[in-house]
N, C-alpha and C positions, 0 to 999 in steps of 0.2 A: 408332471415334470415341466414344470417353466421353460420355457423358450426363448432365446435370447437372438434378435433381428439387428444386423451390422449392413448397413445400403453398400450395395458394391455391385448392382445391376444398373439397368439403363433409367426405371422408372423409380423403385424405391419406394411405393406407395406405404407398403405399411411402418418400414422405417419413418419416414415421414410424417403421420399420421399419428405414432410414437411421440417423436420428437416434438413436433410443431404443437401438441396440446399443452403444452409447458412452454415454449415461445424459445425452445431451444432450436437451430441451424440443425441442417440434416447431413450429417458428416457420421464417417467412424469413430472419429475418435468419439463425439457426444455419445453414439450408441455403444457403444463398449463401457464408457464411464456409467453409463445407466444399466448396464448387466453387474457392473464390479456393485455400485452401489446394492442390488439385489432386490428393489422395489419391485411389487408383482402386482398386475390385474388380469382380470378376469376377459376373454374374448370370446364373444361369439363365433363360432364354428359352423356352416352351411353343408348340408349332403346335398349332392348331386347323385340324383335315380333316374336310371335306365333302366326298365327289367330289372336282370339280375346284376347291371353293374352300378357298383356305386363307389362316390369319390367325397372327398372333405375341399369343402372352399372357405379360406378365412379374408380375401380380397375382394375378389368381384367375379360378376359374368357377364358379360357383353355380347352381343351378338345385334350386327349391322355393324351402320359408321364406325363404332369406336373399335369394334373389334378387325374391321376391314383395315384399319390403318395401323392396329398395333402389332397384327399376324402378316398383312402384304409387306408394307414398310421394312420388315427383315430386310429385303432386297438392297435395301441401303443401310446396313449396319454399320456401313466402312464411315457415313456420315456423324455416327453420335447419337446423341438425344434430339440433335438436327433433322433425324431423319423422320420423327412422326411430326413436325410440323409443315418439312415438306413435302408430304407422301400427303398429306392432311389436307394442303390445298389441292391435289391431286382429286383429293376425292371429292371435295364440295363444288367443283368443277362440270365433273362427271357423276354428278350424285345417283347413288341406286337407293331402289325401295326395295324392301323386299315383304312380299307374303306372310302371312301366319296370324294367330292370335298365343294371346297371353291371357291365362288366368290365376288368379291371387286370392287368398286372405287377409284381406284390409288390417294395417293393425288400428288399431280406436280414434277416431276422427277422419279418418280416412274409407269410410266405408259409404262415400256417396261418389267415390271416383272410380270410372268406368262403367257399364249398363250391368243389367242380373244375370248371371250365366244360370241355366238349366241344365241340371245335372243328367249324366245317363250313365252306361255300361259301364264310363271310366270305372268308377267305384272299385270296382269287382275286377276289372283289369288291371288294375293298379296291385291291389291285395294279391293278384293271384300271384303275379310277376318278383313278390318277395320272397328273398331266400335268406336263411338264416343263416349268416357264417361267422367262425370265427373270431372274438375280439369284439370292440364294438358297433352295432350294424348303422348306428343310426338315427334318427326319432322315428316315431312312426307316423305315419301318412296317413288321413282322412280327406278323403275328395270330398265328402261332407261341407267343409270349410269353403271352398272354394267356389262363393257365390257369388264372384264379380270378374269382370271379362273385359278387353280392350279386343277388336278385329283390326287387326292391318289394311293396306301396308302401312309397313314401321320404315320411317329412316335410322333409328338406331334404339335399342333396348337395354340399357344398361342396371345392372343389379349390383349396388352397393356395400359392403359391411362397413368400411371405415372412413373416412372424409377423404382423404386421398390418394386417388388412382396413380399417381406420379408426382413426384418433387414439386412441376408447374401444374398438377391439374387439380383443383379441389373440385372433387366428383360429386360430391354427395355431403355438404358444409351442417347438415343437421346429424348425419350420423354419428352413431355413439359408439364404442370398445364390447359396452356389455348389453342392450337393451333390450335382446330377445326378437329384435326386429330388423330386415335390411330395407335399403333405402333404391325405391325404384326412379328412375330417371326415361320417361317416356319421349320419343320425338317424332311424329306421326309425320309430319310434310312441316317443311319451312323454305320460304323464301332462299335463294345462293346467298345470296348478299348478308342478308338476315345471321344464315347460319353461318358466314365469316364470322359476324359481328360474333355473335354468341360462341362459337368457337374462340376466341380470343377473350373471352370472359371467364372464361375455366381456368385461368388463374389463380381467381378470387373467389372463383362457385359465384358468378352473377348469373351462370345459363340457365340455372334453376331458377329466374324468377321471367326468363321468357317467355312472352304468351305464345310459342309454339311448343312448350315443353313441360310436362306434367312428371309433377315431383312427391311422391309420397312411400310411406313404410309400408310394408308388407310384412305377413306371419310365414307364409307358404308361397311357392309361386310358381305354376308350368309352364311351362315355353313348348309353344306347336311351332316351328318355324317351317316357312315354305319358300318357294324359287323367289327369283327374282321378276321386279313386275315388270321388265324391259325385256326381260328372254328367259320363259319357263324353262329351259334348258340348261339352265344355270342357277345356283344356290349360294347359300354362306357360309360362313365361319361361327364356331361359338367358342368363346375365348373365356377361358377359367384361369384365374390369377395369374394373367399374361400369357398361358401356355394355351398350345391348341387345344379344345375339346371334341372337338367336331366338326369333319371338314366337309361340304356337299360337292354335288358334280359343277364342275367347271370354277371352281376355285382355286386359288394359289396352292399349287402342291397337291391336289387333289389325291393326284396318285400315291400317298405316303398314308398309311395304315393310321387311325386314330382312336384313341379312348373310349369314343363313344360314336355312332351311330347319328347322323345329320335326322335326328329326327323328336320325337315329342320328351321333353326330361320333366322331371318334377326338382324340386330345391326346397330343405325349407330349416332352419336354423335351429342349434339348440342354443339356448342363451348360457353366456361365461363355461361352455364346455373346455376351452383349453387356459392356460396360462402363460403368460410373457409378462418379461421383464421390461420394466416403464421407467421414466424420468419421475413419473407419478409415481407419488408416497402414498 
């Protein structure tokens, strides 16, 4: 069943993203003319796995900076779209790092970015932790694949499907609709100043060509996240197509029941599993 995407939130990424590849404005009325018309492509669809829980992502995952400023920032909703740029200097101010590693399945050419990970028990904890329900569960998961590794701390970890995280933010300027791959956006330590500058280039997607920021596809990809490296007492956010995923202890709202669990997930895409309607013929 096609799906049909009309912007009327704060960020709009995949309206956006829609629109903008055809050089069309990101408004309703264009997107609604691109449903009547009835053009269809193919989209990449992402599961997110926990044990036994699992979810569909067709935007992004974020967790760190980009996800601290688009789940904190609520606090000023009264401001607009205003409000992730001010909550934004907020944070590059008081910048956190935080803990963890990340492991992925390089997709082709990319498979000399980050050291070798050596595999162990995952394997077998992974597999056990599936359950088969109703409808469809999935792709399935081989830790197998997953022979390349980045250790923290991360200033922010963001995971791509479509070029536009928001109206102003070109996230990820190489990703594709259908390509079978998401697009990783790494940012280990960078300079304040620096990552002003680079935050202000996410307009145009220049930030991916920062030399504090590694930018590549991925097939699969798991997220170990850990506390923060200024007070183990406290943790992050993981942010799934703008919505909480995962909240840890001593963050915004902490106290408010979540999806998932502040702790190790797997992701990994099927390629053109759903349909939307495009500007594209």
């Amino acid at each position: 069943m096609p799906l049909g995407v009309i912007p009327a939130g704060t960020s709009n990424g995949m309206a956006k993203s829609l629109l903008d590849s055809v050089g069309e404005s990101c408004t309703a009325f264009n997107a609604t003319l691109a449903i009547i018309r009835g053009h269809k492509i193919s989209l990449d669809v992402a599961t997110v796995l926990q044990g036994q829980k699992k979810y569909f992502s067709v935007l992004m995952l974020a967790w760190g900076l980009i996800a601290d400023i688009d789940i904190e920032s609520e606090k000023y909703r009264w401001m607009g779209s205003a409000r992730m740029d001010f909550y934004a200097i907020q944070r590059i101010f008081c910048l956190r790092k935080y803990h963890g590693c990340i492991k992925f399945v390089a997709a082709p050419g990319f498979e000399n970015f980050g050291e070798p990970n050596e595999l162990g028990g995952e394997i077998d904890e992974l597999n056990s932790n599936w359950v088969m329900q109703d409808g469809y569960c999935g792709p399935t998961f081989d830790m197998k694949g997953f022979n390349r590794k980045i250790e923290g701390p991360f200033v922010s970890i963001w995971l791509h499907n479509v070029p536009w995280g928001g109206e102003d933010v070109l996230a990820a300027p190489d990703a594709k609709f259908s390509d079978g791959f998401l697009d990783l956006i790494v940012m280990k330590d960078c300079p304040k100043i620096s990552l002003a500058t680079l935050m202000g280039e996410m307009n145009k997607g220049g930030h991916v060509r920062s030399p504090h920021v590694l930018y590549l596809k991925v097939k699969a990809f798991a997220l170990e996240p850990g506390p923060r490296a200024d007070d183990p007492n406290k943790e992050g956010i993981i942010d799934v197509d703008g919505e909480v995923l995962a909240r840890g202890k001593g963050t915004y709202k902490c106290d408010q029941k979540t999806l998932m669990t502040y702790d190790k997930l797997h992701i990994k895409v099927d390629q053109g599993l759903a349909t939307v309607f495009s500007p594209i013929n």
